[in-house]
C-alpha positions, 0 to 999 in steps of 0.5 A: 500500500505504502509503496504504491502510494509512492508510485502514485504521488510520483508518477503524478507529480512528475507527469504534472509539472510543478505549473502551480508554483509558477504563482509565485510573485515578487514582493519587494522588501520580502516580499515578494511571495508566493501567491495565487487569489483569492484565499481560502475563504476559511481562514487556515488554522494558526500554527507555531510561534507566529500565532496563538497555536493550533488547536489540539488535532490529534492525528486520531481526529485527522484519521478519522476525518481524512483516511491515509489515502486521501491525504496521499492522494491530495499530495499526488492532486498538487500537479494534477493540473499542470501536465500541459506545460509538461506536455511542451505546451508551456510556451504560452502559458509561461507569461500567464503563470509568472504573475504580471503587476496587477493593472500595470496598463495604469502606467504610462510606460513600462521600462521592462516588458518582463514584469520582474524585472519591471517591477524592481525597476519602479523601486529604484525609481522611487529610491531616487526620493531619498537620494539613493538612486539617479532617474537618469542613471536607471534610464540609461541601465533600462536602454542598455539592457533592452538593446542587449537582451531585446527585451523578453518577456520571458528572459533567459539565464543570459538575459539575467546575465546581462541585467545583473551584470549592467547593475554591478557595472553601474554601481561599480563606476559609482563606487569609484567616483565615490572613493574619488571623491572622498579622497577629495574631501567631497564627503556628501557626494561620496555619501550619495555615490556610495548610497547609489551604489548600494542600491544598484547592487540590491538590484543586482544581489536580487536576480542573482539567482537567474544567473548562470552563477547563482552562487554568486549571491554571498559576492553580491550581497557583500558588495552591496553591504559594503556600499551602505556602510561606506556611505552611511559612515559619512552621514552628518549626524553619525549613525550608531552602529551596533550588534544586538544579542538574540538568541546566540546571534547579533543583529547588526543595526543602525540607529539614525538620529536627527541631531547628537544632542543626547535629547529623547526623542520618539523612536521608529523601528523599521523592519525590512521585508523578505528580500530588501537591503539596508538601503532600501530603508532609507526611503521606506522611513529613515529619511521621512522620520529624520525630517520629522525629528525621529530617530529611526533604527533599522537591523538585520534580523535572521532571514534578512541580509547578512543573517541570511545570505552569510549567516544562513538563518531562516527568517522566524514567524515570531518577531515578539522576541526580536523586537522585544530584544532591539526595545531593551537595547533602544531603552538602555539609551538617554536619548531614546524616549521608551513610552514612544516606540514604534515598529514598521513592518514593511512588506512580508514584515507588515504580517509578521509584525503583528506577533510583536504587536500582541507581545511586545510590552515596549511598543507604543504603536505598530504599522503594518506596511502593508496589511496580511494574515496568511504567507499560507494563504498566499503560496501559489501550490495550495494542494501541496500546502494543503497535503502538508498542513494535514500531515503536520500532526501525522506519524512520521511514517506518513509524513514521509510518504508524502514529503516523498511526492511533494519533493520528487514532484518539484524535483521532476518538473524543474526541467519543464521550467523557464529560467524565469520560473526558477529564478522565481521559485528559488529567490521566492523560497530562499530565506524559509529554510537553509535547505531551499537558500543552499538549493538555490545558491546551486541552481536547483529546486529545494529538495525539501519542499516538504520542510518548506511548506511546513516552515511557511505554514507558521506564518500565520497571524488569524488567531495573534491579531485579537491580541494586539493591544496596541494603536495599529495603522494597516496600509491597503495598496489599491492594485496590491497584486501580491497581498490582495484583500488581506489588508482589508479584512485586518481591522475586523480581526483586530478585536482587542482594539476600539475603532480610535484604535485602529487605521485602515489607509488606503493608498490609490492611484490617485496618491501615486501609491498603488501597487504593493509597497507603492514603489513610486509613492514612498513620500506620500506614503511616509507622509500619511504614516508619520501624520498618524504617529505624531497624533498617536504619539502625542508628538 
């Protein structure tokens, strides 16, 4: 039975390819995840550190509910739908399954006609607010790689050669005149030069993984690192670097402050998404909050920069601890005012942040930037999400046979796949498990799959967000493509709070902030948020 079952799961997943997981999206800071809409109209159980727990689900009540065949054949359903694309019929529905921005013809242009690349092209645009990128200078990168590629709009591994390749080269010039210019003296230009840099080579450390040198992503990151300590290094005021203890590591943060009076003062703590770089911070919070005179700390936690891509630890679903762990480091300081601390969570962080919201004592108020509840609910393979979370509290033995049709299902439709929907998966994967981060630093599918899922189900927050007893903004991007109406649902789940207590902000078109993390509205989109935080916080 058990080896038949094996067959079965296999031999489907291996005829099906893997077409499903082409879902995945590309949200910046984080997040770019995983995602197909709508969501299950029930909300998914919650599971581990990121919520209050699953209930008790014995595996006698799954038993009695779900035989051991259906489970197995709910694993062997995953790729039920995607022989097609095995069959050599992909050709046309490659563009379909690589997630396009949604409403994209609301733009005057696109830059990229793939809509990968076009949509970290927009972020680098809207960096440009804090002097962290050059229009000009993208423009000039944008015709370069449209010449050299002709513009696909689904590029090969040697059009994603060229693309990195073009970022590093810019940044590349950019750090030379940087240290041209700090040789000088010419400090400020040397600070800006680096900045860019480091924000180019974000561009570049992003789609590193469709290279044909993907373990170049440890190189690549550095490279940018390197770039936003140089220039953070000549900030006027200047920034406290430090490293946080938690739980056996150090966090590497910064800490920006409007003036080195030793005044206390509100303090914003800014925590990046999935995927972004340090430098992208500084037009998500650093520079509206200096302006508005905040100090604003931002830090590496694990699943995030140098914790992850030297480090390699996962990103967690509980963030009370972290932040719980930069609030005693910012309240040891005189120049930190502890009663008006507050956190962003940007991006994969604006669902996350919600567990630091219901646990963590120090907070004064919490944005979710922008709002979500379920990565689960999200993640495009919802049969192989749904094979594992039934599983979850089985004997190992069936844990086993099912991880067995989940892994070898990838495993064999990987070869069907574009380059485009590897880079996808591997880059979307990456920061969940060491397993997928090693698999796709060698140009191969995660071989745990299994271990994937599960680690993606605890990424849960239905059963935390009635424990936020915090004053809470929720961003809702009009044209979110990734996070789509979770944003909107969040308040009704926010139940321990009065209407006085909690924001739902829409972000529209009509404020240039549409789309996920509104790439082209980072000021607009600051102004709204600090607007609401000097009121909360009695500034």
């Amino acid at each position: 039975m058990i080896v038949w079952g094996q067959m079965a799961i296999g031999l489907a997943y291996n005829l099906g390819v893997f077409a499903v997981i082409v879902g995945i999206a590309f949200l910046r800071f984080e997040s770019k995840d995983i995602l197909s809409w709508p969501p299950s109209p029930q909300p998914r159980r919650a599971r581990g550190a990121g919520a209050a727990g699953r209930s008790s689900f014995a595996y006698s009540r799954l038993m009695s509910d779900l035989t051991r065949r259906q489970i197995l054949g709910r694993a062997a359903m995953a790729a039920g739908g995607a022989t097609a694309v095995a069959m050599g019929t992909s050709a046309t529905g490659v563009a379909a399954a690589a997630p396009r921005r949604a409403g994209s013809e609301r733009l005057p242009w696109g830059m990229f006609r793939c809509s990968a690349w076009n949509d970290e092209a927009l972020f680098a645009f809207g960096a440009a607010s804090s002097g962290a990128a050059e229009v000009g200078e993208i423009m000039e990168l944008v015709r370069v790689v449209r010449e050299r590629t002709g513009d696909p709009v689904n590029p090969t591994t040697a059009d994603f050669d060229v693309l990195v390749d073009q970022w590093q080269q810019l940044a590349a010039r950019l750090e030379r005149r940087a240290a041209q210019s700090q040789a000088a003296g010419n400090l400020t230009s040397a600070r800006q030069q680096y900045l860019r840099a480091s924000s180019y080579r974000s561009q570049a450390l992003f789609f590193i993984l469709g290279t044909s040198r993907p373990g170049r992503e440890q190189a690549a990151f550095q490279a940018c690192e390197q770039d936003w300590l140089s220039g953070i290094a000549l900030w006027d005021v200047p920034v406290v670097q430090a490293s946080i203890p938690y739980q056996g590591l150090s966090m590497p943060a910064y800490l920006f402050r409007p003036a080195p009076d030793g005044l206390k003062r509100p303090t914003v703590i800014v925590c990046n998404g999935s995927d972004g770089q340090n430098v992208d911070v500084l037009c998500a919070g650093i520079t509206a909050g200096l302006d508005r005179g905040y100090n604003v700390l931002t830090f590496e936690a694990p699943g995030q920069m140098s914790l992850l891509f030297n480090q390699q630890q996962p990103m967690q679903s509980d963030w009370a601890p972290i932040i719980n762990a930069v609030i005693g480091w910012l309240t040891a300081r005189s120049d930190v005012d502890a009663t008006r601390i507050a956190a962003v969570g940007i991006s994969l962080l604006g669902g996350v942040i919600a567990s630091a919201g219901a646990a963590s004592p120090g907070l004064a108020a919490m944005i979710m930037e922008p709002g979500a509840y379920s990565l689960a609910a999200l993640w495009g393979d919802k049969k192989s999400v749904k094979a594992v979370e039934e599983t979850l509290d089985a004997p190992k033995s069936v844990q086993r046979e099912v991880a067995a049709g989940v892994n070898g299902g990838l495993a064999g439709s990987w070869k069907y796949m574009t380059p485009l929907e590897r880079f996808t998966v591997s880059k979307r994967s990456e920061l969940y498990t060491r397993n997928a981060l090693v698999c796709a630093r060698q140009g191969r599918p995660p071989s745990d799959y299994y271990g994937l899922l599960q680690a993606i189900l605890a990424f849960q927050y239905q059963s935390t967000l009635p424990k936020v007893g915090i004053p809470t903004y929720v961003c809702d991007n009009q044209l979110d493509e990734f996070f789509g109406p979770q944003a909107k649902k969040i308040p009704s789940m926010l139940t321990g709070l009065t209407g006085d207590q909690k924001y739902l902000r829409h972000l529209t078109l009509a404020t240039g902030t549409q789309f996920h993390d509104q790439p082209l509205g980072p000021q607009a989109a600051q102004e709204f948020i600090f607007d609401w935080l000097d009121a909360v916080l009695g500034l």
